[in-house]
Every structure is written in C-alpha cells, then in structure tokens.
N, C-alpha and C positions, 0 to 999 in steps of 0.2 A: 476618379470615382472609386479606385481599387481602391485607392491610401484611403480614402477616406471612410473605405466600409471596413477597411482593416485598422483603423483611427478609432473607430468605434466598437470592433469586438474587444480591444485592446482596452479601451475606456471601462467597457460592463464586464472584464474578466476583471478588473481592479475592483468593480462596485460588489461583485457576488464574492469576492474571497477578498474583501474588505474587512476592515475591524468588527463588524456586527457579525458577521460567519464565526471569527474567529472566538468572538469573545460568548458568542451562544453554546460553540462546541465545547469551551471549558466549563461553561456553568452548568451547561448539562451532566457532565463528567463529576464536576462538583458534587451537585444534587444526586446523584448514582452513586456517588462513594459513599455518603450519608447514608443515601436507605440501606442498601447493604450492607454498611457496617464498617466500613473497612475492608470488604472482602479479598481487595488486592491484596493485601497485605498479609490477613489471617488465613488465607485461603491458599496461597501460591504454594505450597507446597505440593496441595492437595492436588490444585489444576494441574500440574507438571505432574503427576504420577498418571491421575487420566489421560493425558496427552499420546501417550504411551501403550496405555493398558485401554484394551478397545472391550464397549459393554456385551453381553453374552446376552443374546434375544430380544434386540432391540428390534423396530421398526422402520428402515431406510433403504437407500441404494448405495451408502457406502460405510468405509469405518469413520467412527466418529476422528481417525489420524488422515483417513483418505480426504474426510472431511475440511479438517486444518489446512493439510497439504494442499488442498485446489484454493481454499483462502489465501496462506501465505504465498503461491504461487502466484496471484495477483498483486499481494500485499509485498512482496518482497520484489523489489526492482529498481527501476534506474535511480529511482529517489530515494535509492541507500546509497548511494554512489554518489548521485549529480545531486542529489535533493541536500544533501549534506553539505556538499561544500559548495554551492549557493546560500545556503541559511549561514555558514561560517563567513566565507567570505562578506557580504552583505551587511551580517549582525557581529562579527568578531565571535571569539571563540564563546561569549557567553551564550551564543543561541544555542549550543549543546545543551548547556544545563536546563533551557527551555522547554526543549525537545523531550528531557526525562520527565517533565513535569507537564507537560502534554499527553506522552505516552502511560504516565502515574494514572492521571484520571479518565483516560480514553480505557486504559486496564476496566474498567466500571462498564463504559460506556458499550465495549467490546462483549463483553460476558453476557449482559440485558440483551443487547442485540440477539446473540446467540441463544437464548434463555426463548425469547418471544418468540427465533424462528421457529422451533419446536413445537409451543404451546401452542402455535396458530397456525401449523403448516396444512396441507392438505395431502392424504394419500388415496389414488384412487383403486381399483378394485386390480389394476396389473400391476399393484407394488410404484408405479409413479410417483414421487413426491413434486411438490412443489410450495414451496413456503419462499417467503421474509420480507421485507417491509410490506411490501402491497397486499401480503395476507395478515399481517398482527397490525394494519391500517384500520383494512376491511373487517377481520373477524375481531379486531380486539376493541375498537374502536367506533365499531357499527356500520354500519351499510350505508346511513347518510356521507362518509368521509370516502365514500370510494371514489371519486372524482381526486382525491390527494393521493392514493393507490394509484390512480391511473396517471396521475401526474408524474408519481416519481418512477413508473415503470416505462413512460417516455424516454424521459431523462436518462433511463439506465440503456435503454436503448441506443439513444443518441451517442451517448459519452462511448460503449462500448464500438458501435458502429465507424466514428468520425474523429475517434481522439486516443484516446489515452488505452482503450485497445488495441487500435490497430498502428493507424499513421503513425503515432509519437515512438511505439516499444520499434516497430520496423526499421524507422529510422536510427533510432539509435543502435540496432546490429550493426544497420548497414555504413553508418558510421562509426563504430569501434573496429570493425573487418576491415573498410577502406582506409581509416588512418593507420593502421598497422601496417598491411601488406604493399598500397602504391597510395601514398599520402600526396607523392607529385604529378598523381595523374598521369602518370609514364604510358600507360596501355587503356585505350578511353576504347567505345563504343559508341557509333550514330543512333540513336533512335528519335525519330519523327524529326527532326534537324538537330536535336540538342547532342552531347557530345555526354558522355557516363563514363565513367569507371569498370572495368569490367569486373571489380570488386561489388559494386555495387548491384549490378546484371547479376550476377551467380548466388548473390544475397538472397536477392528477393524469390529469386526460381526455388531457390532449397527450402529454404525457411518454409515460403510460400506450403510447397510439399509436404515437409514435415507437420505444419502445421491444420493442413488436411489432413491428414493419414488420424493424428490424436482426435480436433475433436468433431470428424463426421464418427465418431466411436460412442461420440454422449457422454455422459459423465463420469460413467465406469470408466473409460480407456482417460480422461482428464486426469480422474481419481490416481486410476497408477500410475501414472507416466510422474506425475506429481508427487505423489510418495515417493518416487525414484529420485527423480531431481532434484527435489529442494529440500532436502537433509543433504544430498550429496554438492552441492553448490552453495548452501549454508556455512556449512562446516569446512570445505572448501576455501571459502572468501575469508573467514575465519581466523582458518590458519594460515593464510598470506596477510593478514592485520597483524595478527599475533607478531609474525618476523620483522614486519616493519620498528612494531613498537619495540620489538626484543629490541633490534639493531639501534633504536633511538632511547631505550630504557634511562639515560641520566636525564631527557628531558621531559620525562612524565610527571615526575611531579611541577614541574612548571605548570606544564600541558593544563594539569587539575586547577591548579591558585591560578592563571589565565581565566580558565571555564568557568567558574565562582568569580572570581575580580570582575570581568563582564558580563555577568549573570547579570549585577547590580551597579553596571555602570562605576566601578571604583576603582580608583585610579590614582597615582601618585602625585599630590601637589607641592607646593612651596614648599621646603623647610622639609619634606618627605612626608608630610601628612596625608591622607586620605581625603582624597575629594571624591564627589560623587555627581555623574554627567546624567542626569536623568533622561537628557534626549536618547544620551546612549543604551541606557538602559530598556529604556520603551522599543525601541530599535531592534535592540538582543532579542525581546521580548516577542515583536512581531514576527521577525523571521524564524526564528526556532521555534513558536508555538505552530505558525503555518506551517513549514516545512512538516515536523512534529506530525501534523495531525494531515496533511497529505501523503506520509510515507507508509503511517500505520492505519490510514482510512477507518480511524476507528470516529463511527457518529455518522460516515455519509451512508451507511445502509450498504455497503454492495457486500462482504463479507455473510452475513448472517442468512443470505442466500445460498450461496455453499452447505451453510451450520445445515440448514435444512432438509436435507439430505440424508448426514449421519444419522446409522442404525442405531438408536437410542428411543427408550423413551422415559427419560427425564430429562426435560429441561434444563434444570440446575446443573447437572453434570455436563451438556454439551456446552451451556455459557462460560463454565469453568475453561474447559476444552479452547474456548474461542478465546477467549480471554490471555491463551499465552501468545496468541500470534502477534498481539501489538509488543509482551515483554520481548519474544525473538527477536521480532521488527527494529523495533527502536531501542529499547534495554541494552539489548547484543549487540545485533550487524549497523545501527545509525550509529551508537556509541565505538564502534574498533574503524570503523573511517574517519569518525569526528577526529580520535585523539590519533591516527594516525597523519592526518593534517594539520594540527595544530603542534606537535612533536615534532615535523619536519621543517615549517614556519613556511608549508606550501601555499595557505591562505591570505600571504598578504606582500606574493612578490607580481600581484599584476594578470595572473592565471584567472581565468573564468571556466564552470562547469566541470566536465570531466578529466581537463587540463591540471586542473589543481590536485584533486588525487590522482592520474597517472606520476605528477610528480611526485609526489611522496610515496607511490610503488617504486619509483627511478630511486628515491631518497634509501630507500628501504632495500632494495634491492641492490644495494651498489656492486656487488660482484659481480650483476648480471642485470644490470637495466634493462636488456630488450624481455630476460624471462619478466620484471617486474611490470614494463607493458602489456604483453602477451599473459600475461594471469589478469590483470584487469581487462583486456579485449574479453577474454574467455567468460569472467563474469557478469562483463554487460550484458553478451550475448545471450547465455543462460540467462540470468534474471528478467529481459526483456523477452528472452520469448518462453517463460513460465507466467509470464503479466500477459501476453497475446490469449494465452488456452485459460487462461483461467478470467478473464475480462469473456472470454467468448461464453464459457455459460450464464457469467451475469446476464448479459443480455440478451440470452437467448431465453433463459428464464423470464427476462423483463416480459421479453415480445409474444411468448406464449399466455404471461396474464394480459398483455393489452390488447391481444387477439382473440381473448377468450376460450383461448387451449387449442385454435387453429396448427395443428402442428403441418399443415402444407405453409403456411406461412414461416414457422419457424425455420425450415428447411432451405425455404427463397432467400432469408438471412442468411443462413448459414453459408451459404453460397456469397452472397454477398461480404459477408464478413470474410469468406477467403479470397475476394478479388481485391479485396479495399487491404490487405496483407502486402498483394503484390504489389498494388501500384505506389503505395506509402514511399517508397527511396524514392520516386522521381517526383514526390511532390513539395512545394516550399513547404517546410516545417514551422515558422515562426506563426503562423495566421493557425496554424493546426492545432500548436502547442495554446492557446489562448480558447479554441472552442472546444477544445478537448476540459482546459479547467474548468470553464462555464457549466457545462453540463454537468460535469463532477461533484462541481460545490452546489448545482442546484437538487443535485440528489438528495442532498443533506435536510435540504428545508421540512418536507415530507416525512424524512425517517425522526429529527431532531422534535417534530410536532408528537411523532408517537411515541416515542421513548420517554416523551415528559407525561403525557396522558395514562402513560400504561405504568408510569413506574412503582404505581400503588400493587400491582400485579405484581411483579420484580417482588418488592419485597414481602410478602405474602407468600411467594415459591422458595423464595429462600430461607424465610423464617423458617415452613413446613420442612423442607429438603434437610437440612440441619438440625432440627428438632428432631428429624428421624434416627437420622447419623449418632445421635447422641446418646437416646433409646436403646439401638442397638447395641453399644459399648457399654449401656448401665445393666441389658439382660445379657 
C-alpha cells in the first residue's frame, strides 16, 4: 500500500512539473519581457544600484535590501548546489546555458511579481503589511477570483509546512554535517528502536533552536539575520568557485564550447562534421530550464511575498529590486557551480547530487580536499537553513490570509513549523522530496494566472515610472 501511494506521489510530481509547467513559465517570462521592454536588459543597471541604496519614506516593515535578503534567503539554497549538478548531470553541460535563459526571462517575471506585491499589498493601521500573490489575485483581479488567492495560499502553506521548508533544507544539513564528521556511522544513537548518528541528533537540536530564536522574532529579526547571512555566504560560496575555476582556468574555455555545443545538441560526426542529436537537445533543454526555474522561483509566487514588506512606495522600483535576486540566483551562484563541474569533468564520472560538486571542491581544492569538503558542508548548511527562515514567513504569510488575519493560528504554525524542523533528519526523504515539489509547482498555477491577467497593469506602471525618471533628467 506504502509503494503504491509513494508510486503515485511520484507519478503527479512528474505530471505538475511536467512540460506544460515548464513551458507556461517561459512564455509567461516571454510575454513579461515584451511588455516591458526589455527591461532586464535596459534596466539592470538601474535594479543593481537600488539593490543597495534603500528608498528614504517609504511605507514597510523592512528595507527594500532586508527585503531581497529574506527572498534570496529562500531563493538561494540547495538547488544552487544539488539543483545544478542534477540539471548537469542529467542534461550534459548544455542545461547551464538553459538555466541562463530561464533565469533571462524569469528576470521579467521576477520584477512584475515584485511590482504587483506593492501595488496590491495591504497595510493596517499598526504598520502590518501583508501582500503578494493572494492580494494582487484578489485586489488586482477582483473579489470573484478569491477562491484562486485561497488556493494558492494553501499551497503556500503546504509546501512551506511539509517540504521544501522544512523536511527537505533539514535534511540536507543534517546530511552535509553527517557525511563530513562520521560518514561510517562510527558513534549512532537509539531512538524508538532505530539506530542515528549522533551527527544527525545534535543537528536537528541546534538548528532546531536557532531557528526558533530568528523566526518567533517575525520579520524584522528574519529581515536581519538575512541581511547578515546571505551577502556573507553568497560571496562566500563565490570565492570558493572562483578558486576552483582559477585552479582549473585551461579548461574554461572548453567548459563554455561544452555549454553551447549541448545547449543545441551538437556534436561531432563522421569526417568531423557537426551533427545535431535533437533528443539531446530537448533533454538539455528540460532539465536546465526546470532546474533554471526551481532554483530562482521566479513565476511560483513565493518571493513577491517578502517584496511586500519593503519600505517603498513605488512599485516599479521594488520590481527592479526583486528582479536582481533571480540575476544573483542563477546569473552568479548557478553559473560558478555549473562551470566548476563541468571544468573538473565531475559530471560525468558516475556521481549523483551533491557528490558531484563536493568532487570538483576535492578537484579544486587539491592541496587540501577535506578544506574543499568542509567549505561545501558550510555552504549547504548556511544556504539550507537561510531557505528554512525564509520559507517560514512565506507560509506564515500564506496561513494568515487563509485564516483571515487569525494570528492565534499563525502562531499554532509557527509552532508547528519548528517541530516539523526537528523531526525532518529522522524522516525518509525521497516521499518528502516529491510532495514538497508538488505543492511548489502547484503554487505557480494561481500566481502564472495573475501575472498574465495583470500584465496590462505591469506595463502601464512602468511606462508611468520611467516616463517620470526621464522628466526629471530633461528639468
């Protein structure tokens, strides 16, 4: 009965993050880049100087960086690690260049997101905010669609609650600590007859704690803790890429003519000519746009929940703002793991998930392989548990609009949300990992329905927003 109800979450995690998911997120992305213009492109300057410079009398609970920062603290995690060299492995090195062209028109999709939490957020009279998809559903979109609001604030719940907040990031600490320090299980512990690590035990207790302490704090103590860490673990992860590829610099430009050659399936035939394997290419194609568009969440709505927050009030400028998290995301830290696995030729000797980049930290690190382990332990760990606090206010936001601003209910989650923390290491992982995507990708339905109905608004704010900017510079 087990196999077969785990046969079957297995079956609808394949049907909801299936080709019709994938191929909706890019066309929405598509049609986003249109109305705005190209904004990724004409714009990125701009977004990167706000990123930085926080607006002066704005209306929020945080800075429009404190903002970012609890975004990319969910948006920045294992699936810059594990998510990449699965899409590599899988798709060959062409699903990198997927992944940029994923992340290209998710840049669009990112910033509207960001843009609508604003315009349609809600502030009550104690300064409270609460905005994004299930308010620019409801207020952008009319009152008859609040049943789609209350759907995807389910959903945000679920996913936060049951997956990809808690159980999945947990386990993944508790397995980068436990493969590091007793991989042989040298020193176990009994609990209810099963046998543990006592890596695993001391995981879950601390984590567990620390991740009480941030977020029964609320957004503010999210906000900084988040501003601390994920510039300092960005940049961090960063410069241990950097040395890899330094240490592997003759085979970068390979690396690239790889990345391109399997973008499009091309490949060396008879006589040395150019063939081109279309299956392979479709292939490249799927896993690097999935991976792509799971790593940088740009399209499923949980991001522009955070936007919602920041002390702004323009629109335009916080979408800007939003908008760099998928370039950091994917642009940066997906692209210095990619080409650090594909320069060491970790993805294709037999290694699955985060085997294959610890190898190419070993490759990289050859003077000192165990620091090049132990600098990837350090970053799983950080980046999964800045994905735990920053997943915890999505759906705590969720559970407050499906509540109806009940904040005794929020609180019984919140509670909940830090027991489902601890018990994460002792639970199978594979059944978790599958209903964690589920709920993930069905968030997307809901936000993908608004971002297309609303993008008449999108480019109407940006026209006006711009039009002003231009004014100004002509008086």
């Amino acid at each position: 009965m087990l196999e077969k109800i785990s046969s079957f979450i297995s079956w609808f995690d394949g049907i909801v993050w299936g080709l019709p998911l994938i191929i909706l997120v890019l066309l929405v992305g598509i049609l986003l880049t249109v109305r705005t213009g190209l904004l990724q492109v004409r714009h990125l300057p701009r977004a990167l100087k706000y990123m930085v410079k926080n607006e002066e009398g704005g209306k929020g609970e945080v800075s429009s960086f404190g903002a970012l920062c609890t975004a990319l603290s969910a948006t920045i995690g294992t699936g810059n690690i594990v998510g990449v060299a699965t899409a590599i492995v899988a798709g060959g090195p062409g699903a990198l260049f997927w992944m940029w062209i994923a992340a290209f028109f998710g840049m669009a999709t990112k910033y509207t997101e960001g843009l609508l939490a604003i315009k349609y957020r809600t502030i009550d009279e104690n300064g409270h905010v609460l905005g994004g998809p299930f308010y620019y559903i409801r207020n952008g979109m009319g009152k008859k669609w609040g049943w789609l609001a209350k759907a995807f604030s389910f959903f945000g719940v679920a996913a936060g609650l049951m997956g990809i907040g808690t159980f999945v990031q947990i386990n993944g600490i508790s397995d980068a600590v436990h493969n590091y320090f007793d991989p042989e299980n040298l020193h176990t512990i009994s609990i209810l007859g099963k046998s543990y690590s006592w890596t695993i035990v001391l995981t879950a207790v601390i984590v567990t704690l620390c991740v009480g302490l941030v977020i029964i704090g609320g957004i503010k103590r999210i906000a900084k803790v988040s501003e601390f860490i994920v510039p300092f673990m960005a940049i961090f992860y960063v410069i241990a890429t950097l040395i890899v590829v330094f240490v592997n610099i003759k085979a970068i430009p390979d690396a690239f003519v790889q990345v391109f050659q399997g973008a499009f399936g091309l490949k060396a035939a008879g006589g040395g000519a150019i063939g081109v394997g279309v299956s392979s290419m479709l292939n490249s194609m799927r896993m690097g746009i999935a991976r792509g568009i799971f790593s940088n969440e740009s399209g499923l709505g949980s991001a522009p929940i955070a936007a919602a927050a920041a002390k702004t009030h323009e629109p335009v400028r916080q979408g800007l703002v939003s908008m760099t998290g998928t370039f950091i995301d994917t642009i940066i830290v997906c692209t210095m793991t990619g080409l650090c696995i594909i320069a060491t030729g970790s993805w294709n000797i037999g290694l699955k998930g985060a085997s294959v980049t610890q190898n190419a930290f070993k490759n990289g690190f050859y003077f000192a392989p165990s620091l090049g382990s132990f600098i990837l332990m350090i970053s799983l760990v950080f980046f999964a548990f800045t994905t735990i606090i920053g997943w915890n206010y999505y759906s705590e936001r969720c559970m407050e609009y499906l509540t109806n601003g009940n904040m005794k209910a929020v609180k019984v989650f919140r509670w909940l949300y830090i027991l489902a923390v601890f018990a994460g290491p002792f639970m199978a992982i594979e059944v978790v990992w599958n209903i964690s995507d589920i709920f993930n990708g069905l968030m997307a339905f809901p936000n993908l329905i608004a971002l297309i109905a609303l993008n008449g608004v999108v480019a109407a704010e940006t026209k006006k927003y711009f039009a002003k900017i231009k004014e100004r510079k002509l008086s």
